[in-house]
N, CA, C and O atoms as a MOPAC input file, in Angstrom:
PM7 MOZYME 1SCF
protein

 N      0.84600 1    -1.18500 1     0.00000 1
 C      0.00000 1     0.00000 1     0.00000 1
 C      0.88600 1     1.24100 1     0.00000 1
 O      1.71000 1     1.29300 1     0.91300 1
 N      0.86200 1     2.02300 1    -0.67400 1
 C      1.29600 1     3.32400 1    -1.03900 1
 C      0.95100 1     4.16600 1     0.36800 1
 O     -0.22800 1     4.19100 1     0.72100 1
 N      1.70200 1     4.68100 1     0.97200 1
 C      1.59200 1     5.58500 1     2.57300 1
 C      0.86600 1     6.90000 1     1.76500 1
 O      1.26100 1     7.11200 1     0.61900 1
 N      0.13100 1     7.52000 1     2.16200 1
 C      0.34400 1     9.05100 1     1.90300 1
 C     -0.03000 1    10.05100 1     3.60300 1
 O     -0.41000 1     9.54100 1     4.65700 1
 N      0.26000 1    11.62300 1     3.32200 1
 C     -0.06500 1    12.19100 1     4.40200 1
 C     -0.68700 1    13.42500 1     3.38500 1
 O     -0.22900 1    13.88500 1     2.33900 1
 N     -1.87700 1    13.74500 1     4.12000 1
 C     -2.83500 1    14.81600 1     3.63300 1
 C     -3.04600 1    15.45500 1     4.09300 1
 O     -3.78500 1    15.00200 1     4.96700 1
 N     -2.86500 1    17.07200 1     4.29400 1
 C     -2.30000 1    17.96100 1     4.84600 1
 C     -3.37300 1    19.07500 1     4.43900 1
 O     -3.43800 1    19.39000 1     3.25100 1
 N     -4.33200 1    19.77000 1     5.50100 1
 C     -5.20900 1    20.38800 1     5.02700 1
 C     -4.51500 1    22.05300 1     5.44000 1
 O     -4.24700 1    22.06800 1     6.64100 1
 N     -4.21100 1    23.26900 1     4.82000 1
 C     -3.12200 1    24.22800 1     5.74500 1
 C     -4.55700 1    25.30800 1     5.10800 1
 O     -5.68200 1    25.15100 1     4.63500 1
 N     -3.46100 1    26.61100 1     5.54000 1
 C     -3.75800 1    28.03300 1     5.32100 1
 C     -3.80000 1    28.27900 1     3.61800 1
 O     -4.71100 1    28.71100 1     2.91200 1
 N     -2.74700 1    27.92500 1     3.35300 1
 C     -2.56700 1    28.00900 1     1.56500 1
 C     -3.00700 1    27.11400 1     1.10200 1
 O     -2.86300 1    27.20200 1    -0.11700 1
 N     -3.76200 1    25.75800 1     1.52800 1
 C     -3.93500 1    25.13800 1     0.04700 1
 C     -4.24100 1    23.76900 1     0.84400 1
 O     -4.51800 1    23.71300 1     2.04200 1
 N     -4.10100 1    22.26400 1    -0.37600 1
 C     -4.23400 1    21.08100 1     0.46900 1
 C     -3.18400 1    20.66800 1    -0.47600 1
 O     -2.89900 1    20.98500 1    -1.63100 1
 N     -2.47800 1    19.47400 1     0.80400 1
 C     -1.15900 1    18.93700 1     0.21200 1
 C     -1.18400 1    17.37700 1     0.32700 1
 O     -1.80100 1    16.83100 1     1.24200 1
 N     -0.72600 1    16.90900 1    -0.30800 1
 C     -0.62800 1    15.18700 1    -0.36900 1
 C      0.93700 1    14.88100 1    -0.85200 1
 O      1.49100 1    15.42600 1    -1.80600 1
 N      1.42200 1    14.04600 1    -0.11600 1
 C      2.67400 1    13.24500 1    -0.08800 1
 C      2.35600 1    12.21800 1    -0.10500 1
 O      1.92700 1    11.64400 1     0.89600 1
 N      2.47800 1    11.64900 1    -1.31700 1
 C      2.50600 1     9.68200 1    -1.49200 1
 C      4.19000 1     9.09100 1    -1.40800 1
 O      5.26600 1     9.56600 1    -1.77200 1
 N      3.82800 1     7.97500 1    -0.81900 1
 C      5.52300 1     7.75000 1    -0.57700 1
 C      5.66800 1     6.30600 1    -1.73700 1
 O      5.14600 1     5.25500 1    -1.36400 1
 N      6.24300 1     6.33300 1    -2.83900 1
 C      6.15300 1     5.76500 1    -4.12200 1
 C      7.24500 1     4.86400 1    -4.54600 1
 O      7.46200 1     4.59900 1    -5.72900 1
 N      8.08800 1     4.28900 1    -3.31700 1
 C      9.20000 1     4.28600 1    -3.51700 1
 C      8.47800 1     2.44200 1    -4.24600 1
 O      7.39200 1     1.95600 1    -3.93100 1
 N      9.78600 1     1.64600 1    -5.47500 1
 C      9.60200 1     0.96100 1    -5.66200 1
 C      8.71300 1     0.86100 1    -6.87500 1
 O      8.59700 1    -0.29000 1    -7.29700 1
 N      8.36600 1     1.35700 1    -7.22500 1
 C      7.03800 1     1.57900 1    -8.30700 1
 C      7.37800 1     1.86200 1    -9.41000 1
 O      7.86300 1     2.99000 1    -9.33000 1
 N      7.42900 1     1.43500 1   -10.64900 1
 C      8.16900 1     1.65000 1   -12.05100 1
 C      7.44600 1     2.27100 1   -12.85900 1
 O      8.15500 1     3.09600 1   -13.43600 1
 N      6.16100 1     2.32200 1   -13.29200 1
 C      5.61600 1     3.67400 1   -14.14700 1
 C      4.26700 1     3.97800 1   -13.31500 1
 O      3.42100 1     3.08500 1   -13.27600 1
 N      4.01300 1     5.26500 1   -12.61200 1
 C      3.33800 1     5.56400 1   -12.25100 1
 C      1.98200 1     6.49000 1   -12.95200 1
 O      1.96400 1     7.50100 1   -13.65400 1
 N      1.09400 1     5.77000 1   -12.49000 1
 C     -0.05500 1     6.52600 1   -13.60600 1
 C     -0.77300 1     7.51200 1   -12.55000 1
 O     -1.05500 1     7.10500 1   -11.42300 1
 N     -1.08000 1     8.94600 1   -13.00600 1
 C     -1.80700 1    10.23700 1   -12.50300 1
 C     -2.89200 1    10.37900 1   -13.59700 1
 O     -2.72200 1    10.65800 1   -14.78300 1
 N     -3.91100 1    10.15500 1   -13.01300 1
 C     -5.03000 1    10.61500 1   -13.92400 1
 C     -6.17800 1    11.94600 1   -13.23800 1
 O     -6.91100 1    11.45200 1   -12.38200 1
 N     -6.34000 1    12.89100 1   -13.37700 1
 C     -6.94000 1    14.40400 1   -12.98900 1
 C     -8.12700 1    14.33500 1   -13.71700 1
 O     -8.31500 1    14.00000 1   -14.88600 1
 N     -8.94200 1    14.72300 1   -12.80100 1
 C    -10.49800 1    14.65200 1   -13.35300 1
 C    -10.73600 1    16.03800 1   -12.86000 1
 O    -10.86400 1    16.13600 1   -11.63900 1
 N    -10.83000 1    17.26000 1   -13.65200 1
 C    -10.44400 1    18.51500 1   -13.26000 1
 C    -12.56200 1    18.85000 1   -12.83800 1
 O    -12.78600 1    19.85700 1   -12.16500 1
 N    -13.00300 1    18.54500 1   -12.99300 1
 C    -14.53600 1    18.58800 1   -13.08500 1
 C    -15.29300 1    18.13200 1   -11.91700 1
 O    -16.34700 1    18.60800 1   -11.49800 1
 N    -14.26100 1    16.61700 1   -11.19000 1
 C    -14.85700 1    15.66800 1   -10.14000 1
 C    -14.07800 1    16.31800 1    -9.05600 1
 O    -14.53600 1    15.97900 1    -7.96500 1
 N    -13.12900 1    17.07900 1    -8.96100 1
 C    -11.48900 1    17.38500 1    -8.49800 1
 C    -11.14100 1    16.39000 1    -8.02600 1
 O    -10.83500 1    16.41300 1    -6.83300 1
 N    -11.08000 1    15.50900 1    -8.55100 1
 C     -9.97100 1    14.24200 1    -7.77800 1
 C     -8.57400 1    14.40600 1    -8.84800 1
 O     -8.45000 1    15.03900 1    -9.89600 1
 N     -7.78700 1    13.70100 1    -8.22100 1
 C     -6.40000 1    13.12000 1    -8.40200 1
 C     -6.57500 1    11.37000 1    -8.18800 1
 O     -7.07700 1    10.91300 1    -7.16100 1
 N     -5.95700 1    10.27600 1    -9.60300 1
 C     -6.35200 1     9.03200 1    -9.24000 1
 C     -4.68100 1     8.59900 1    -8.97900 1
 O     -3.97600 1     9.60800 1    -9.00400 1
 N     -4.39100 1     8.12400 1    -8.88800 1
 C     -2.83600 1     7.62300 1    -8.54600 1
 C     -2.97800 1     5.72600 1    -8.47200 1
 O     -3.71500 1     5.01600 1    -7.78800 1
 N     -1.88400 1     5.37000 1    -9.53000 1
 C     -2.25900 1     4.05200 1    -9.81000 1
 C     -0.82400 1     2.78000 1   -10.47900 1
 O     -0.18100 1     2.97700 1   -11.51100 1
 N     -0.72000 1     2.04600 1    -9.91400 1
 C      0.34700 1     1.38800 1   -10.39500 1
 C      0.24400 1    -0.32000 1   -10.09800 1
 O     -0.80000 1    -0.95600 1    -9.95100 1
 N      1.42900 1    -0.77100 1   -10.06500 1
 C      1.82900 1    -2.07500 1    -9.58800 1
 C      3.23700 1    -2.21700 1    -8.90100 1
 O      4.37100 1    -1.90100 1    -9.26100 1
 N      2.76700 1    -2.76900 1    -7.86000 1
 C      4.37100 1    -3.15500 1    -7.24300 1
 C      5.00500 1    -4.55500 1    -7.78800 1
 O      4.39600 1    -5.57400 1    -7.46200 1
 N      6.05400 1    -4.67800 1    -8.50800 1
 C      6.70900 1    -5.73100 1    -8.86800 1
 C      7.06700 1    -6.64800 1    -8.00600 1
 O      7.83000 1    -6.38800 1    -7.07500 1
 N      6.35500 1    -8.29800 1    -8.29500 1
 C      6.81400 1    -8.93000 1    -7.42300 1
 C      7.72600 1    -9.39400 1    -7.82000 1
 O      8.30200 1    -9.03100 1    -8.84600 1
 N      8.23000 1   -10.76900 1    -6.71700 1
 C      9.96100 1   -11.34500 1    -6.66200 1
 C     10.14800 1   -11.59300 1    -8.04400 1
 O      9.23900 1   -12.05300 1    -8.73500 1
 N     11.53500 1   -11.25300 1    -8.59600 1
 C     12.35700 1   -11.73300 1    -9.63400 1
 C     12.91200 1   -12.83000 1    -9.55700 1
 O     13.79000 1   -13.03500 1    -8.71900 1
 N     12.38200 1   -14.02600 1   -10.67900 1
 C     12.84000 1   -15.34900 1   -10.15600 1
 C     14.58100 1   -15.24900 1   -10.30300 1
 O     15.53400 1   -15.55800 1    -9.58700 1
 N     14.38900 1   -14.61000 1   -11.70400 1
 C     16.18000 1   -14.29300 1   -12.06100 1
 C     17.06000 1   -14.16300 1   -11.21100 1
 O     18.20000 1   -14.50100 1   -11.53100 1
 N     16.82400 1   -13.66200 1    -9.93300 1
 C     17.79500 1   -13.60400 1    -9.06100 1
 C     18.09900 1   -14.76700 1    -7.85400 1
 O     18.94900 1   -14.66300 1    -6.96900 1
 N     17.22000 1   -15.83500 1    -8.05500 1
 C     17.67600 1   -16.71800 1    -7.38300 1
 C     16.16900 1   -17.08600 1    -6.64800 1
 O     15.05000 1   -16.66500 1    -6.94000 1
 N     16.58300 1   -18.01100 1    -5.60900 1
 C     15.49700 1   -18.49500 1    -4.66200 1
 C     15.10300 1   -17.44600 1    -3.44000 1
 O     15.90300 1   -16.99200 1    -2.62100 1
 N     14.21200 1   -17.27200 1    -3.48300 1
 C     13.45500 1   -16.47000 1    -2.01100 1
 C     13.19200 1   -16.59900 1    -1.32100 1
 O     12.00500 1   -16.92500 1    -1.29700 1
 N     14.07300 1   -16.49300 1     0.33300 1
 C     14.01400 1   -17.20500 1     1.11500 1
 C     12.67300 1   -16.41600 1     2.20300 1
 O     11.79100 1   -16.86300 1     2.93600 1
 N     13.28600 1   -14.61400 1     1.66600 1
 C     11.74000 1   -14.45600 1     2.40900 1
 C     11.82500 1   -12.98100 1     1.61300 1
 O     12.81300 1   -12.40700 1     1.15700 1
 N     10.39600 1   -12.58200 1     1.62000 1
 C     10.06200 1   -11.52500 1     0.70600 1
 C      8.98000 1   -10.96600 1     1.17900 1
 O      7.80800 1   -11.25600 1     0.94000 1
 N      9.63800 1    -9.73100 1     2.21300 1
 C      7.56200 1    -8.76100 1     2.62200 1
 C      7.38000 1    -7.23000 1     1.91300 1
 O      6.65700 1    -6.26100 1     2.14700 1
 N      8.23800 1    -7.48600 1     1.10300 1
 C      7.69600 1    -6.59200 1     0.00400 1
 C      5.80800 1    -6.43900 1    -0.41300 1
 O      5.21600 1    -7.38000 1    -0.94200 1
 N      5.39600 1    -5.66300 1    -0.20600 1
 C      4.19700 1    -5.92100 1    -0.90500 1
 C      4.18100 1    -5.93300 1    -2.53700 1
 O      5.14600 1    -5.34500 1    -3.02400 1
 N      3.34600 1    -6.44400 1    -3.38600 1
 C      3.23900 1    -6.59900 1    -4.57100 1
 C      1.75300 1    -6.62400 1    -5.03800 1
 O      0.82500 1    -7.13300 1    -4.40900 1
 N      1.67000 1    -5.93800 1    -6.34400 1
 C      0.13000 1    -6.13300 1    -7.27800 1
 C      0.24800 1    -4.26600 1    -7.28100 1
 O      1.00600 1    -3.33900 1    -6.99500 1
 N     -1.42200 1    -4.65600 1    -7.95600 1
 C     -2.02700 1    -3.78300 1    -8.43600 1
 C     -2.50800 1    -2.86800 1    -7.16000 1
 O     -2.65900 1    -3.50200 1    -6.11500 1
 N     -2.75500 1    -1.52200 1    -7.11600 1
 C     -2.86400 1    -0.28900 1    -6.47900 1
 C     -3.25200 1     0.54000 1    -6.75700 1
 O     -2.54200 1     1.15200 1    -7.55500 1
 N     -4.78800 1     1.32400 1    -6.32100 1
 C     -4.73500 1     2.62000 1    -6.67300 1
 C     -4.86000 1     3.48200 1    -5.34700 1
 O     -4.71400 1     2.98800 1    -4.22900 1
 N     -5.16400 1     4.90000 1    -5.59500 1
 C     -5.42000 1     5.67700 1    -4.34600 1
 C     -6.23400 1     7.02700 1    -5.09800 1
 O     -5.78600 1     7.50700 1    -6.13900 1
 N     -7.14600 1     7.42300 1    -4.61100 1
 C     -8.40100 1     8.59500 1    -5.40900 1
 C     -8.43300 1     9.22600 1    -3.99300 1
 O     -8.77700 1     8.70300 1    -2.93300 1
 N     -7.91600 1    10.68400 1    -4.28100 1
 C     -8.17600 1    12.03000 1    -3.51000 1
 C     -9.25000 1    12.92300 1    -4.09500 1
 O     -9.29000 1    13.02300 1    -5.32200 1
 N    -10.00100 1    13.49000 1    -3.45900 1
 C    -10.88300 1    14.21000 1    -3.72800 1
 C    -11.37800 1    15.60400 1    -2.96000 1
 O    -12.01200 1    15.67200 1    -1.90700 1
 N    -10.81900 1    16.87900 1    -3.93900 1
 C    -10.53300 1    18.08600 1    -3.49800 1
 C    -11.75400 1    18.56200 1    -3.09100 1
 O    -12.77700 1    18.26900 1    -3.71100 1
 N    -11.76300 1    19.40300 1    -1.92500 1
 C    -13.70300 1    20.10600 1    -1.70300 1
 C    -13.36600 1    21.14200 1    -2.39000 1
 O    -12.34300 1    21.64600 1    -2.85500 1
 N    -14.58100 1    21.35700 1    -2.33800 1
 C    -15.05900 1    22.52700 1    -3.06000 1
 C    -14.11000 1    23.93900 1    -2.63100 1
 O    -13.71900 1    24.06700 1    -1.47100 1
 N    -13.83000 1    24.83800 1    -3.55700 1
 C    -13.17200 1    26.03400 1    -3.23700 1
 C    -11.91400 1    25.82900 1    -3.84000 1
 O    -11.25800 1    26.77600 1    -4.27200 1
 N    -11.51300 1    24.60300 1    -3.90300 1
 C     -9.85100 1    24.40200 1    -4.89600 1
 C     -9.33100 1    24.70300 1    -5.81100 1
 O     -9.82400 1    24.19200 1    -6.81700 1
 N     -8.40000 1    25.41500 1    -6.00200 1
 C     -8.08100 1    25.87100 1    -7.29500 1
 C     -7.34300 1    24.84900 1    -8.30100 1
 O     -6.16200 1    24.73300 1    -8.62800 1
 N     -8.67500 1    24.06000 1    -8.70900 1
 C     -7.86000 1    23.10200 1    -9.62800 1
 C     -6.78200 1    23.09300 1   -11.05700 1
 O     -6.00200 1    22.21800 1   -11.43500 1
 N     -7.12700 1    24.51600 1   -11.67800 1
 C     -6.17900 1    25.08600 1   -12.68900 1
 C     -4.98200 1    24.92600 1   -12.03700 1
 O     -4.11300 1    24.28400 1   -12.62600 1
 N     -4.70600 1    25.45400 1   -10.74100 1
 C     -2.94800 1    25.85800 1   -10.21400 1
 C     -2.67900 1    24.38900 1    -9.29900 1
 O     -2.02900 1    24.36900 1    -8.25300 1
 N     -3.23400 1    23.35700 1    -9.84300 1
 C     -2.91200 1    21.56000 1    -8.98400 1
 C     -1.00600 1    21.74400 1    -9.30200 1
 O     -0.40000 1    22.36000 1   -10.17800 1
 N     -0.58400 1    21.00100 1    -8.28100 1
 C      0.86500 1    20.76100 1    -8.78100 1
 C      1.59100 1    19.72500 1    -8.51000 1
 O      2.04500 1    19.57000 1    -7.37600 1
 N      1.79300 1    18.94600 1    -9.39200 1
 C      2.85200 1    17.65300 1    -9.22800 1
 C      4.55300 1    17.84800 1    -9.56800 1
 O      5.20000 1    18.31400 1   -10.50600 1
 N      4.92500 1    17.10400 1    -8.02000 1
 C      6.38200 1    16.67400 1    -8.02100 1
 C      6.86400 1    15.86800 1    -7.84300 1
 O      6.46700 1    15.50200 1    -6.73700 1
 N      7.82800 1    14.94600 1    -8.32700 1
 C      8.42800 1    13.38900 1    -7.73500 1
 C      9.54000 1    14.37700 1    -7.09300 1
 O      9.78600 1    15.43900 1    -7.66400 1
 N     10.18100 1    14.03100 1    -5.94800 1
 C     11.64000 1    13.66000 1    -5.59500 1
 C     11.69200 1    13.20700 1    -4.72300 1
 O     10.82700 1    13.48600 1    -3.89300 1
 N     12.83800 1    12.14100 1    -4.35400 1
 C     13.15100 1    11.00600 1    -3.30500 1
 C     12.25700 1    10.24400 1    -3.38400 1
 O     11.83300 1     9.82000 1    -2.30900 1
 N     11.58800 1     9.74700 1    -4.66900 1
 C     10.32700 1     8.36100 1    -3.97400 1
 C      9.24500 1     9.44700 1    -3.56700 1
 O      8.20700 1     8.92200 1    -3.16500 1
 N      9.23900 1    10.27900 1    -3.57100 1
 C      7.75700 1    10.71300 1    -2.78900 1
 C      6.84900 1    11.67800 1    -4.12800 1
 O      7.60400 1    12.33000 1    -4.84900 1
 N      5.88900 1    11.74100 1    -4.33400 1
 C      5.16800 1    12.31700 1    -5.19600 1
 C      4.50700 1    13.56900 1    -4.37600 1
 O      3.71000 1    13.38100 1    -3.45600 1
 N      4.69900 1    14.16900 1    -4.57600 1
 C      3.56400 1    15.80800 1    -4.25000 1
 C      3.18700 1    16.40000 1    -4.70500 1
 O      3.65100 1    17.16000 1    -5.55500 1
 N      1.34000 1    16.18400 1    -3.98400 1
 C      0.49300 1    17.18200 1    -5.21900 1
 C     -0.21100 1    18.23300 1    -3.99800 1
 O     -0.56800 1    18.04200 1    -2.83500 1
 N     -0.20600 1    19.37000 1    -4.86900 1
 C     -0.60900 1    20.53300 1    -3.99000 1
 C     -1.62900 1    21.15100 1    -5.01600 1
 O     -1.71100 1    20.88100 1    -6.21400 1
 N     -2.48000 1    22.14400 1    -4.20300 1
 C     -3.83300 1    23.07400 1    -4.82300 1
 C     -3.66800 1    23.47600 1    -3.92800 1
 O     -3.43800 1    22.91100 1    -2.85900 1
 N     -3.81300 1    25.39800 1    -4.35600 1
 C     -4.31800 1    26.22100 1    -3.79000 1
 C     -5.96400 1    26.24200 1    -3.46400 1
 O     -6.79000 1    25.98800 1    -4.34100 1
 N     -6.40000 1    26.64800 1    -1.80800 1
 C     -7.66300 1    26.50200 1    -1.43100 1
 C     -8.67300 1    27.58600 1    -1.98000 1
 O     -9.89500 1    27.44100 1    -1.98600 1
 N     -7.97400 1    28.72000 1    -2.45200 1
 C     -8.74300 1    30.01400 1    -3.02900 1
 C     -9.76900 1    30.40100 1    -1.58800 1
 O    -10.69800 1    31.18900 1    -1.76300 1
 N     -9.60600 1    29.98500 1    -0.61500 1
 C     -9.99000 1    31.04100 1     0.88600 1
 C    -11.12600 1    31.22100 1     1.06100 1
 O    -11.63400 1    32.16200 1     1.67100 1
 N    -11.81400 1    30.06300 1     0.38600 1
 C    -13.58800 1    30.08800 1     0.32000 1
 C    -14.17700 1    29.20400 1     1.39800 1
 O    -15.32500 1    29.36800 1     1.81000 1
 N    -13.36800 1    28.26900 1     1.84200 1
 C    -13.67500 1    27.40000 1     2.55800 1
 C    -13.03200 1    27.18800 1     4.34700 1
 O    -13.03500 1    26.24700 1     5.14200 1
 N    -12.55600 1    28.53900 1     4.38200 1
 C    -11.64400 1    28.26800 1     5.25400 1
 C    -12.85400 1    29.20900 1     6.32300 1
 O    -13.57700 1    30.03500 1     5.76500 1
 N    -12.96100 1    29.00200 1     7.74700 1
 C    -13.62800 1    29.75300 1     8.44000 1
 C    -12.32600 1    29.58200 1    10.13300 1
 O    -11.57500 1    28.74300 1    10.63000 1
 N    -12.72400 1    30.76900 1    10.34900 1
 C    -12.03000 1    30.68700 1    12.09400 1
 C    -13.06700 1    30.86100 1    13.30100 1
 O    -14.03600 1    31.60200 1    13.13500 1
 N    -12.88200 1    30.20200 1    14.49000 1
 C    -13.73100 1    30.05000 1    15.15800 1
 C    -12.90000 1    29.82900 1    16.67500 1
 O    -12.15600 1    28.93100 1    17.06900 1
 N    -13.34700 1    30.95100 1    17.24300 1
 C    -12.68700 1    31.43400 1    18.59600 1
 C    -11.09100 1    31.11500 1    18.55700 1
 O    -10.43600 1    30.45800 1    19.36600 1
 N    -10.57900 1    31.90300 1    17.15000 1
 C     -9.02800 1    32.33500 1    17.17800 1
 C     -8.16500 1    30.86600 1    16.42300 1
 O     -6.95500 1    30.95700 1    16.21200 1
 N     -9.06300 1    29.33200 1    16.00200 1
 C     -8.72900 1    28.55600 1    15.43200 1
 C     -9.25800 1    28.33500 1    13.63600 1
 O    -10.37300 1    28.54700 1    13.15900 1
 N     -8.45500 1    28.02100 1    13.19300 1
 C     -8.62700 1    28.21700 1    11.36500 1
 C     -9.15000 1    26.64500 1    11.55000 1
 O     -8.50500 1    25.76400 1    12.11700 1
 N    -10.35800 1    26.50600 1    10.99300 1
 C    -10.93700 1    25.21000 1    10.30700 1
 C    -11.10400 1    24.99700 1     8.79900 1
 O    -11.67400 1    25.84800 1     8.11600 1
 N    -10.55100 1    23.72600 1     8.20900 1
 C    -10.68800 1    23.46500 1     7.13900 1
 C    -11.50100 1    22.37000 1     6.45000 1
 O    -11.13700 1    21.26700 1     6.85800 1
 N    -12.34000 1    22.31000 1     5.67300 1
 C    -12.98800 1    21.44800 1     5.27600 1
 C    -11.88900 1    20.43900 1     4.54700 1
 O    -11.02500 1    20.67900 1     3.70400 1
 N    -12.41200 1    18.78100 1     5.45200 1
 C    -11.31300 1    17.70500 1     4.68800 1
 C    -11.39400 1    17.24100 1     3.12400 1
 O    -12.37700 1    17.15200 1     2.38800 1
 N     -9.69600 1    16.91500 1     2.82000 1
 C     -9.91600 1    16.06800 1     1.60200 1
 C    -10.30800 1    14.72400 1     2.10700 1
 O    -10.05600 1    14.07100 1     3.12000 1
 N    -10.99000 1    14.55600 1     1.07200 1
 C    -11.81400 1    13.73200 1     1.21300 1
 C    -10.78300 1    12.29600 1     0.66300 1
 O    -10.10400 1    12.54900 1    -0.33200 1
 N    -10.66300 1    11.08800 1     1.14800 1
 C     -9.56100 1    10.16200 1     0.58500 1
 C    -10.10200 1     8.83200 1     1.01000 1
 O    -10.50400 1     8.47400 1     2.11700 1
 N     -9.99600 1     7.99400 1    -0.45400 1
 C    -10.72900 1     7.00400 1    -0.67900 1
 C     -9.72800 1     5.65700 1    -1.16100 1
 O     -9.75700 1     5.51500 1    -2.38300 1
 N     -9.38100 1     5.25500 1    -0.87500 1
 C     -8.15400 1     4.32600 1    -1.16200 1
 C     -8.79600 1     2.56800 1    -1.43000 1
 O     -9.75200 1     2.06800 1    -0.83700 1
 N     -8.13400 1     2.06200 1    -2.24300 1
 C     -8.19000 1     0.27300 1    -2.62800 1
 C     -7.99200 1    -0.24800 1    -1.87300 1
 O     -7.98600 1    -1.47600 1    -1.95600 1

């Protein structure tokens, strides 16, 4: 299973998937639904390299579907790989944000995982 941390702030909402291991990663944006789909396979054991005496690698098929609330600025979404980790960020555009006795509340992303 792919880790992520979802991060609801002042500027925006943030997601860190931790991707390490994963050889072509598929991003599919549904700019209309605001989700982000994130989707792959983890490679299992290579017989080529011999016998396996033990292996807790996870392996197969994977997806993970985030889903932005309302107020997101889905035009300015932004994807980055580095170190194994993928990060996607949107600005919140400040529609959704309310404070309440001196604390900022944010409406959650919403996250739906396989």
């Amino acid at each position: 299973m792919v880790k992520a941390d979802v991060v609801s702030g002042i500027k925006g909402y943030f997601i860190n998937l931790e991707v390490a291991g994963i050889n072509d990663l598929k991003i599919e944006f549904k700019k209309d639904a605001r989700e982000v789909w994130v989707s792959d396979e983890y490679v299992g054991p290579n017989p080529d390299f011999g016998h396996y005496i033990l292996f807790e690698r996870t392996h197969g098929h994977f997806w993970r579907r985030f889903q932005f609330p309302l107020g997101s600025l889905m035009d300015h979404l932004e994807f980055r790989f580095h170190d194994d980790v993928l990060h996607i960020s949107a600005p919140s555009g400040g529609r959704k944000n309310f404070c309440l006795g001196g604390h900022n509340f944010f409406f959650p992303l919403k996250l739906i995982s396989s």
